[in-house]
C-alpha positions as CSV (number, residue, x, y, z in Angstrom):
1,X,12.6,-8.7,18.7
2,X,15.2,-6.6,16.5
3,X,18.0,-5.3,19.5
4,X,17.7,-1.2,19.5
5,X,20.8,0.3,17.4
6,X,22.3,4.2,16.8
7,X,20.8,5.6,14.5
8,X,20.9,8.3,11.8
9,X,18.8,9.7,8.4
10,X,19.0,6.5,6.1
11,X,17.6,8.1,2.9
12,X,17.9,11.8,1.6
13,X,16.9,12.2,-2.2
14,X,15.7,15.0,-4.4
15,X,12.4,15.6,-4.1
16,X,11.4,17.8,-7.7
17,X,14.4,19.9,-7.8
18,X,14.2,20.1,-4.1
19,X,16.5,18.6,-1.2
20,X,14.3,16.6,1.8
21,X,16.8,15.3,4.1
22,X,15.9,14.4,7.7
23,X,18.5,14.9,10.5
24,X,18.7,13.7,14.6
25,X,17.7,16.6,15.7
26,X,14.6,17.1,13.8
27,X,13.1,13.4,13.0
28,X,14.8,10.4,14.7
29,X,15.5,10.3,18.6
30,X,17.4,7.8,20.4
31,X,15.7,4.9,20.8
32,X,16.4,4.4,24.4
33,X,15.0,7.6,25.6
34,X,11.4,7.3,27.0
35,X,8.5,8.7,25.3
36,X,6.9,11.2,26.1
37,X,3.4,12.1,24.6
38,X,2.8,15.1,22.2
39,X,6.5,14.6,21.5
40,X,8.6,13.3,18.5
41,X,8.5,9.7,19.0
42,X,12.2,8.3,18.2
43,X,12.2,5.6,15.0
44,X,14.2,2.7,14.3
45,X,16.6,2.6,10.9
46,X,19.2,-0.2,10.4
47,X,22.3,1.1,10.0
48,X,23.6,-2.0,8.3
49,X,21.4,-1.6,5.1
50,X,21.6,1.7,4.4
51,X,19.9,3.1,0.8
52,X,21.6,5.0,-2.0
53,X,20.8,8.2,-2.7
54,X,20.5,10.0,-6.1
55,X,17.3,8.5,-7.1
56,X,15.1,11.8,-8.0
57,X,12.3,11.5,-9.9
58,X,14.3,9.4,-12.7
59,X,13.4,5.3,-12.6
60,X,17.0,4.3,-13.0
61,X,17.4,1.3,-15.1
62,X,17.6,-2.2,-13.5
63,X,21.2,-2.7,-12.0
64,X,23.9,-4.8,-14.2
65,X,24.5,-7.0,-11.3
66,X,21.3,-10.0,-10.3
67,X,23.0,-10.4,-6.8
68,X,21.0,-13.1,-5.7
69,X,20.5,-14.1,-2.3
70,X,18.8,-16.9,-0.6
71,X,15.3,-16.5,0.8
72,X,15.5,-15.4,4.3
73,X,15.7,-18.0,7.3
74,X,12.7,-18.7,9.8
75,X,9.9,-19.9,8.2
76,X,9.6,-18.6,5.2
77,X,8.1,-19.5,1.6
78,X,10.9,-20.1,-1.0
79,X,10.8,-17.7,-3.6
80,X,12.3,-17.5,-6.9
81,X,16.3,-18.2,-7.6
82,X,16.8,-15.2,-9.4
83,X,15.6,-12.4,-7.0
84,X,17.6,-9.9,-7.3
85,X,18.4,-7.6,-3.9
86,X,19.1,-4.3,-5.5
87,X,16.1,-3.3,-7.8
88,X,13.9,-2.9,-4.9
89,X,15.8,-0.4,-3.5
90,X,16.5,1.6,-6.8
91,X,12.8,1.5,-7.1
92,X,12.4,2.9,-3.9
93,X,14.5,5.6,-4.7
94,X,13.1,6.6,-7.4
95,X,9.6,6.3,-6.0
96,X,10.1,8.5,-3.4
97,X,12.3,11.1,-5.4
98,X,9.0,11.6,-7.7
99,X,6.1,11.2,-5.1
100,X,7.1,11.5,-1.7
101,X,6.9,15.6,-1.2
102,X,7.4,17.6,2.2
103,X,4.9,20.1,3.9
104,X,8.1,22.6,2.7
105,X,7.7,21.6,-0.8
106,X,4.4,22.1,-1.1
107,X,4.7,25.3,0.8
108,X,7.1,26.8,-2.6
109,X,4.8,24.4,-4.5
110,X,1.2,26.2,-3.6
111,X,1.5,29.2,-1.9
112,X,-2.1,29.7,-1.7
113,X,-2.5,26.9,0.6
114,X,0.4,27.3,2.4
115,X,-1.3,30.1,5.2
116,X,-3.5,26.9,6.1
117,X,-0.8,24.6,6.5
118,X,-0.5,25.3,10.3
119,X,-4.2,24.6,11.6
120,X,-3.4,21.1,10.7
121,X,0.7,20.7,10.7
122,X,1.2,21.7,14.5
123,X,5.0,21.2,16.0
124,X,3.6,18.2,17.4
125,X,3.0,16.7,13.8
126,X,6.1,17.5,11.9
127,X,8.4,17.1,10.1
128,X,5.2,15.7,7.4
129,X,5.6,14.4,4.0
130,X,2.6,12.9,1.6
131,X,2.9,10.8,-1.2
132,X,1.2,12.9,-3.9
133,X,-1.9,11.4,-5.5
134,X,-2.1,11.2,-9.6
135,X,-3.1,14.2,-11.5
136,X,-6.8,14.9,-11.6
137,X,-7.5,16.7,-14.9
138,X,-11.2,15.9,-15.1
139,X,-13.9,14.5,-12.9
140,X,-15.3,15.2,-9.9
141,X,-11.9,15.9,-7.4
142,X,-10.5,18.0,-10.1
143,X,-11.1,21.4,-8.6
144,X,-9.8,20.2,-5.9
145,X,-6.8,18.5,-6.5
146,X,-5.8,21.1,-9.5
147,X,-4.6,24.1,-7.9
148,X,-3.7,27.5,-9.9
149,X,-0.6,28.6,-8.5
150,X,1.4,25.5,-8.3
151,X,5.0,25.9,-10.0
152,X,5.9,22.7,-10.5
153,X,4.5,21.4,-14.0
154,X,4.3,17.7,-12.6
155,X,2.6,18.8,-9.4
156,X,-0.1,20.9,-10.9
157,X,-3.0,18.9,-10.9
158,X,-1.5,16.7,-7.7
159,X,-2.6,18.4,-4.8
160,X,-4.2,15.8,-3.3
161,X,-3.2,12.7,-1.4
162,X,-5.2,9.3,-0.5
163,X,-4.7,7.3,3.1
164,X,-4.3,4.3,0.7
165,X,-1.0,6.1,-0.5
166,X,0.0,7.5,3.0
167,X,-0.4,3.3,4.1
168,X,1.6,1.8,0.6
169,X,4.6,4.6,2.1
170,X,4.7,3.6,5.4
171,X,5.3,-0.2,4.4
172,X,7.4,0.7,1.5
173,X,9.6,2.6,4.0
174,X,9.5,0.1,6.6
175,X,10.8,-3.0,4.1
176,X,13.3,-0.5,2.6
177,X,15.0,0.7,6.1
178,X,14.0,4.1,5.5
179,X,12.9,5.7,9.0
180,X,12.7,9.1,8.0
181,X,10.3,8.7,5.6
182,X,8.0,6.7,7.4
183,X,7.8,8.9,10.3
184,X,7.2,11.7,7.9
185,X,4.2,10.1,6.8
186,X,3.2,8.3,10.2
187,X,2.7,12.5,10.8
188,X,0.8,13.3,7.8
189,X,-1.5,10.5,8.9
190,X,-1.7,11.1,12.6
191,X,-2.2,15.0,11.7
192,X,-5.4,14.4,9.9
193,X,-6.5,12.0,12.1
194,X,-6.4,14.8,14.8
195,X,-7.5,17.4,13.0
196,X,-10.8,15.1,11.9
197,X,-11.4,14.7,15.7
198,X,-14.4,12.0,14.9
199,X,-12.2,9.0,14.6
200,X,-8.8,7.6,14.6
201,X,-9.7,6.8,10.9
202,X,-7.9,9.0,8.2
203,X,-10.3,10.5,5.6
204,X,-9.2,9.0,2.8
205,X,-8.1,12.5,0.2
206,X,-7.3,15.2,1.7
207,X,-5.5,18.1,-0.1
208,X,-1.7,18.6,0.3
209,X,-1.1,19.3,4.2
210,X,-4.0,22.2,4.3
211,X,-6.9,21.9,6.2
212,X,-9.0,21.0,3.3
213,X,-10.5,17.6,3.4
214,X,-12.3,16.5,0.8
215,X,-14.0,13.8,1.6
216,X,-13.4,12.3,5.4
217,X,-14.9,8.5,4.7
218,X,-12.3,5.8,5.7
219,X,-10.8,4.1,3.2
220,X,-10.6,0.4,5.3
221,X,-7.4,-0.7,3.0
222,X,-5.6,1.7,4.0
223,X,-6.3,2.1,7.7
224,X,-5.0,-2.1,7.5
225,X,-2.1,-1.0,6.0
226,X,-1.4,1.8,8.2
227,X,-1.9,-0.1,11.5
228,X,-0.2,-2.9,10.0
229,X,3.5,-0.4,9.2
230,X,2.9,0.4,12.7
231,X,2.9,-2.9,14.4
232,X,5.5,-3.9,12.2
233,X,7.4,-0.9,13.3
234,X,6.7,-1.7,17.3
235,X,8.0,-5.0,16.7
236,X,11.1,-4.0,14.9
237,X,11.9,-1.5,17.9
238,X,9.7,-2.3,21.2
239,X,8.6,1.4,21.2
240,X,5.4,1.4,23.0
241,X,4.3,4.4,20.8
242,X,3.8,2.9,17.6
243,X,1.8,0.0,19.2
244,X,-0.5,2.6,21.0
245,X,-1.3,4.3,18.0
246,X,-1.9,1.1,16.1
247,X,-4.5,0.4,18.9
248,X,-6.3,3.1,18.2
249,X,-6.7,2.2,14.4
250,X,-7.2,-0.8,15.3
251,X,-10.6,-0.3,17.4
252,X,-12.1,2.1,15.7
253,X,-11.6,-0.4,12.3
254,X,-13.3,-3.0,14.5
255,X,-15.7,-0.8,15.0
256,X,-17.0,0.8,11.9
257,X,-15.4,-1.2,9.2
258,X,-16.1,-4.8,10.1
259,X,-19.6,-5.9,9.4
260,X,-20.3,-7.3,12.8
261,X,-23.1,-9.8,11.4
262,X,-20.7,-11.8,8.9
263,X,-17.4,-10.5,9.8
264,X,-16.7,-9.2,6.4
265,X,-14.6,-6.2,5.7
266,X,-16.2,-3.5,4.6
267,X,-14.8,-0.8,2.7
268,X,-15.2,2.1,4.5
269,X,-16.9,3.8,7.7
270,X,-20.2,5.6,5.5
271,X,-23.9,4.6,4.8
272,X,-22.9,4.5,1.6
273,X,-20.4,1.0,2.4
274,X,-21.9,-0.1,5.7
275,X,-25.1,-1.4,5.7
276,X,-27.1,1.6,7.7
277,X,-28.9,3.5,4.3
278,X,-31.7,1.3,2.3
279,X,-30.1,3.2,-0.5
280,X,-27.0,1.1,-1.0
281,X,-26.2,-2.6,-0.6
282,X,-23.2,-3.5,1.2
283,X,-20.0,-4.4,-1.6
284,X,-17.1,-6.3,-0.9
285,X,-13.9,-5.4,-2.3
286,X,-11.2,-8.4,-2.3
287,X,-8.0,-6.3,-2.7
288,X,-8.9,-4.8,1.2
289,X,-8.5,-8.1,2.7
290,X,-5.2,-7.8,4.2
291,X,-4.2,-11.7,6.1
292,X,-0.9,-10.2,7.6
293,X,-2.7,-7.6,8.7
294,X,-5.0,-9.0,10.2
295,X,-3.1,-12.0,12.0
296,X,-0.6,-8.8,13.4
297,X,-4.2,-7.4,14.5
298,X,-4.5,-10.6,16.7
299,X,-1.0,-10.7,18.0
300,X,-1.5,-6.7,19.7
301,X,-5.2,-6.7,20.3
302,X,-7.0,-10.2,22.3
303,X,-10.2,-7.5,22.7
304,X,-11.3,-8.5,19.3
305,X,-11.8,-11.6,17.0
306,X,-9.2,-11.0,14.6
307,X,-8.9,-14.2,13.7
308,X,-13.0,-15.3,13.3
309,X,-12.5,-12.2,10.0
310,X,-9.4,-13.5,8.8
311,X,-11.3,-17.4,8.3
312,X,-14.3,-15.2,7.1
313,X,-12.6,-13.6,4.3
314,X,-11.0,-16.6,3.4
315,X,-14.0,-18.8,3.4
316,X,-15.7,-15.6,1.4
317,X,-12.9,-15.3,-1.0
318,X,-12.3,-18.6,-2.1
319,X,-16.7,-18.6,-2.7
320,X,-16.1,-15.3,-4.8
321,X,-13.0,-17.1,-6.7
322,X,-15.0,-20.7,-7.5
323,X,-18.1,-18.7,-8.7
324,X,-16.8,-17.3,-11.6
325,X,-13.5,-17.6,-14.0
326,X,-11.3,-18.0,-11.4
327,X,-10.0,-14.4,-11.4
328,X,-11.8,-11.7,-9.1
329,X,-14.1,-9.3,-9.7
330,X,-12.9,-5.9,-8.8
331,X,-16.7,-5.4,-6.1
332,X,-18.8,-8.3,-5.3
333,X,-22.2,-8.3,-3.2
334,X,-22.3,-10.8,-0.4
335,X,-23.8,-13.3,-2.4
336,X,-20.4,-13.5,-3.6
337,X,-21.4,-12.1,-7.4
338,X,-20.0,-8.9,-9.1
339,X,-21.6,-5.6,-8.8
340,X,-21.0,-2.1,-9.0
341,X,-19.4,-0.4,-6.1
342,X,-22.2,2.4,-4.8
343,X,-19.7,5.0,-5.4
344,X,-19.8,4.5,-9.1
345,X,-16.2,4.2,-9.2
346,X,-16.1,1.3,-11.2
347,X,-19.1,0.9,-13.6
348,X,-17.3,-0.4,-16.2
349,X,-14.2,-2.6,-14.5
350,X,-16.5,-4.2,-11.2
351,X,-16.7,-7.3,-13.0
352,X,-13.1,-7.4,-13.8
353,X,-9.8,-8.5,-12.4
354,X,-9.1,-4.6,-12.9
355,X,-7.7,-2.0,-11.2
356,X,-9.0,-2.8,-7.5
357,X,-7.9,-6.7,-7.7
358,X,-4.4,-6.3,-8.9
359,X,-3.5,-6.0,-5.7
360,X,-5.1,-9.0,-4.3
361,X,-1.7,-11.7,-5.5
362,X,-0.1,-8.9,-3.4
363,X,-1.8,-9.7,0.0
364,X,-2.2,-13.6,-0.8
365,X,1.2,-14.2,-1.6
366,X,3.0,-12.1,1.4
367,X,0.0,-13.8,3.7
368,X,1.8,-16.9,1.7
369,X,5.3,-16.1,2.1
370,X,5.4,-15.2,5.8
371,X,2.9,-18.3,7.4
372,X,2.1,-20.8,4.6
373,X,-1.7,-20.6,4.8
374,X,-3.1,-23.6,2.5
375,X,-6.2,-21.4,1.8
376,X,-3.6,-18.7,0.4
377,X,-1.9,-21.3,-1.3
378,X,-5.6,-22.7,-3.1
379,X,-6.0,-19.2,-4.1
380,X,-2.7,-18.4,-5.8
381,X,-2.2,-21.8,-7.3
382,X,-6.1,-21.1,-8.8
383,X,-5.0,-17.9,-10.4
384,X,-1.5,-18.9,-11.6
385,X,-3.5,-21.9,-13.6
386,X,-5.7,-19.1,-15.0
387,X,-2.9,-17.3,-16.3
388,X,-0.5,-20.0,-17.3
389,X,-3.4,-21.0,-19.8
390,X,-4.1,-17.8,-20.6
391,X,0.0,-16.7,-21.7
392,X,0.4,-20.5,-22.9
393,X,3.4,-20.2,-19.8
394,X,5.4,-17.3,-21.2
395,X,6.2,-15.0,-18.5
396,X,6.4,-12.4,-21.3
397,X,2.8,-12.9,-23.1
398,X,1.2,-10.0,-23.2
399,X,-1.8,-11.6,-21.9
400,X,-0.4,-10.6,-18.3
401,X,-1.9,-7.2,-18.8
402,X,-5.4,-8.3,-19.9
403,X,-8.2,-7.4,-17.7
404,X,-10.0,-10.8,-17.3
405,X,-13.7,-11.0,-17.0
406,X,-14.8,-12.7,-13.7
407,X,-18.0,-13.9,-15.5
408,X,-17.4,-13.4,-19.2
409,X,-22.0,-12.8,-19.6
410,X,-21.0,-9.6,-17.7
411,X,-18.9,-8.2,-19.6
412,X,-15.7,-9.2,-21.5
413,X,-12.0,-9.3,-21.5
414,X,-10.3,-6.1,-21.7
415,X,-7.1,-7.0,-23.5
416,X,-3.7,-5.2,-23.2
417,X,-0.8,-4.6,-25.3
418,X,1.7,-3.9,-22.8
419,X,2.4,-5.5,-19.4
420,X,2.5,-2.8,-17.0
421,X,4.9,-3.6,-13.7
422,X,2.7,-3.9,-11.5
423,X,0.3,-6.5,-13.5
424,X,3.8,-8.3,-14.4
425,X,4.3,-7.9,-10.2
426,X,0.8,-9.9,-9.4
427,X,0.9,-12.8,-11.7
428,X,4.4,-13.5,-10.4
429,X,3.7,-13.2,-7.2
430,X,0.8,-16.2,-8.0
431,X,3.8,-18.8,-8.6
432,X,4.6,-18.6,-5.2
433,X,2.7,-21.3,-3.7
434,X,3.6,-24.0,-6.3
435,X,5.1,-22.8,-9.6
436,X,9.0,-22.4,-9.0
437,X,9.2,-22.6,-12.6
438,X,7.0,-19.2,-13.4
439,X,8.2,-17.5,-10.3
440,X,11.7,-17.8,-11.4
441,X,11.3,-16.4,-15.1
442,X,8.7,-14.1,-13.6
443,X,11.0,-12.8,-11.3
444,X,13.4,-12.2,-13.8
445,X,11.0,-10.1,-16.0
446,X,9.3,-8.3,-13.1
447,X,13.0,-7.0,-12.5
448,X,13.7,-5.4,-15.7
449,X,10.3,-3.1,-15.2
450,X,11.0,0.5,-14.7
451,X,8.9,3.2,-12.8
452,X,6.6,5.2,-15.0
453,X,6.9,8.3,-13.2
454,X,4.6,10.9,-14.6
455,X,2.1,12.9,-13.0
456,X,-0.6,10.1,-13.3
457,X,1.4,6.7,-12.8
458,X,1.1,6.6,-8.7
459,X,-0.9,3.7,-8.6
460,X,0.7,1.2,-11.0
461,X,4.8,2.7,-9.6
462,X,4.1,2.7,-5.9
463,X,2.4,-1.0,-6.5
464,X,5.1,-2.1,-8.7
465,X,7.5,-1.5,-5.7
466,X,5.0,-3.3,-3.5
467,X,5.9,-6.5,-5.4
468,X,9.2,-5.6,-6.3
469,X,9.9,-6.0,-2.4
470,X,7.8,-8.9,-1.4
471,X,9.2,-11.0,-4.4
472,X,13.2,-10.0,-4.1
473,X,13.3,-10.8,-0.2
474,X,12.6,-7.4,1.3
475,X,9.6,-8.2,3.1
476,X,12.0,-9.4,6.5
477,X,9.5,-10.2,10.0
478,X,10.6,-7.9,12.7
479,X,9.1,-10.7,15.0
């Protein structure tokens, strides 16, 4: 366990035009006070490794310098010999300079909303910040999302905010030091959460920090990731506080987003994903099978079988993976074929290694990286054949941004002719468990990708930082 240090605001950057910085007094506490509940709960920061600011909303160019450094000690997978420390930091920066946006922000930002700020954002819940969804300009959340009065051309049409993004910024933070940030966020989630009332589940959108929800289903990935930056967080400080909230994440996931008869993960807490309505049959979705998450589950909570879903969704995925090209479909039935989610969210992409499965090399390959599970290893040595055939082993082919078909009489390839940096991100991260010689030139390309930055790009940028971190050594055990 990490000793407890002094600490002070690691990270204060522009948020559009406007300056967020935390301070002591208002969002980190000395760690060796006791806690007191209904009170700011004090959070750890490193002041060894502190960032730089001056990021904004501008993806600065990859730095001059590769500084490599050697893998960290203490069982750990090797990855590549030409990590460079730096770019996941200056990503970070510029990540957060562009998305992450306080409740004061969005205050100035849309004033309309700003009079219901308060029925949700009690004194108990802030300081807040959200990571800001991408820009709805059609379909069915754009009246939502898409607010008149908003000032700020990029923010327009990005009043709403997903759980999954609220979970992507609390690990984000926690690998890049930042404190301030993640307790910002750890308050936008434990806000909603309280203003829900039903469950210790965030409803996965929710619009800017009013009282607004627009649609209160769980989304399961990102209640794992949540509880995950939160155990991670307990074991990087020994405050009780982040492990009791975890906790209660924790047991209401067992409860409502674990089929109970296979020990599956479903994908969210609704008829519509678990089972209860004839109407719908239950889909999978690969991407929300978190390992880490679930072993850290097992490590902080003996009152459930952690463990017994973690061999299931191995034993599941690998069935998924040997039944068709050897890439994943985006939704599969339990059967283990492709099908399309009940949400109709992905009519034309289930059968596809698309835009839900990108972030499975992600999960295998930290799941890799930190305990060297050979099932992980079968998987991510399956896919980095697949793509080494596919790019005839250039890390540079542009076949890294095709869209493979999991079962080509369903539908076929959807080729690319760019490689964004978060597809470049997941077939590196596939070398990992056996292909030094792509994870090395991988690395090196995956480090010269910038952020995208606009007003739709929150997916691919926040995931490009995802593997940015794991594959440059930022993803350090607290335990």
């Amino acid at each position: 366990m990490f000793a407890k240090k002094a600490l002070y605001p690691l990270l204060c950057v522009s948020l559009l035009g406007m300056v967020a910085c935390g301070d002591e007094s208002s969002s980190v506490n000395d760690p060796t006070s006791s806690y007191t509940p209904g009170t700011t709960p004090p959070v750890y920061t490193d002041p060894n490794t502190p960032l730089s600011s001056g990021g904004g909303a501008v993806d600065p160019l990859p730095s001059s310098a590769s500084n490599p450094v050697a893998a960290p000690s203490g069982g750990y997978a090797a990855l590549a010999s030409t990590i460079n420390a730096v770019r996941p930091d200056e990503l970070y920066v510029g990540f957060v300079g562009a998305n992450v946006v306080s409740s004061e922000t969005d205050a100035a930002t849309y004033p309309s909303l700003a009079g219901d700020f308060s029925a949700v954002f009690t004194a108990d819940y802030l300081p807040a910040s959200r990571v800001a969804w991408s820009a709805q300009t059609n379909g069915g959340y754009k009246i939502q999302c898409s607010v008149n009065d908003a000032t700020v051309p990029l923010m327009k049409s990005r009043a709403c905010t997903v759980s999954e993004g609220i979970g992507y910024g609390m690990l984000i933070s926690f690998f890049a030091n930042d404190a301030d940030t993640f307790f910002k966020l750890w308050n936008y989630n434990r806000a909603f959460r309280k203003y829900n009332g039903t469950t210790n589940l965030m409803p996965w959108i929710v619009e800017s920090f009013s009282y607004n929800i627009v649609d209160d289903a769980s989304a399961t990935d990102a209640d794992l990731d949540i509880a995950t930056a939160l155990i991670l967080m307990y074991y990087k400080t020994g405050l009780e506080a982040y492990k009791t909230d975890a906790l209660l994440i924790i047991n209401d996931l067992w409860k409502a987003e674990i089929n109970q008869a296979n020990n599956l993960i479903l994908s969210g807490n609704t008829p519509m994903w678990n089972g209860k309505s004839a109407k719908y049959e239950i889909t999978y979705n690969l991407s929300y099978f978190s390992p880490v998450a679930l072993r850290l589950f097992a490590m902080v909570d003996p009152a459930h079988n952690w463990n017994a879903v973690l061999d299931a969704m191995y034993t599941y995925m690998a069935k998924v993976q040997a039944g068709g090209t050897g890439v994943f479909p985006d939704w599969s039935n339990e059967a283990g074929t492709a099908v399309k989610a009940p949400n109709g969210s992905a009519d034309a992409t289930y059968y596809r290694f698309d835009k839900e499965s990108v972030r499975i090399p992600w999960r295998i390959a930290w799941d890799y990286y930190w305990f060297q599970d050979t099932r992980a290893a079968a998987i991510l040595n399956k896919l980095n054949e697949f793509i080494v055939e596919k790019s005839a082993g250039s890390v540079t082919s542009t076949a890294l941004g095709t869209s493979y078909s999991w079962n080509l009489s369903l539908g076929a390839d959807m080729t690319a002719n760019t490689v964004s940096g978060m597809w470049q991100g997941a077939w590196c991260a596939t070398g990992l468990a056996g292909n030094s010689t792509w994870l090395n030139a991988c690395t090196t390309e995956l480090n010269t990708k910038t952020l995208f930055n606009t007003s739709t790009s929150y997916f691919t940028d926040i995931l490009l930082v995802l593997y940015s971190q794991l594959l440059n050594g930022k993803f350090i055990k607290p335990f």
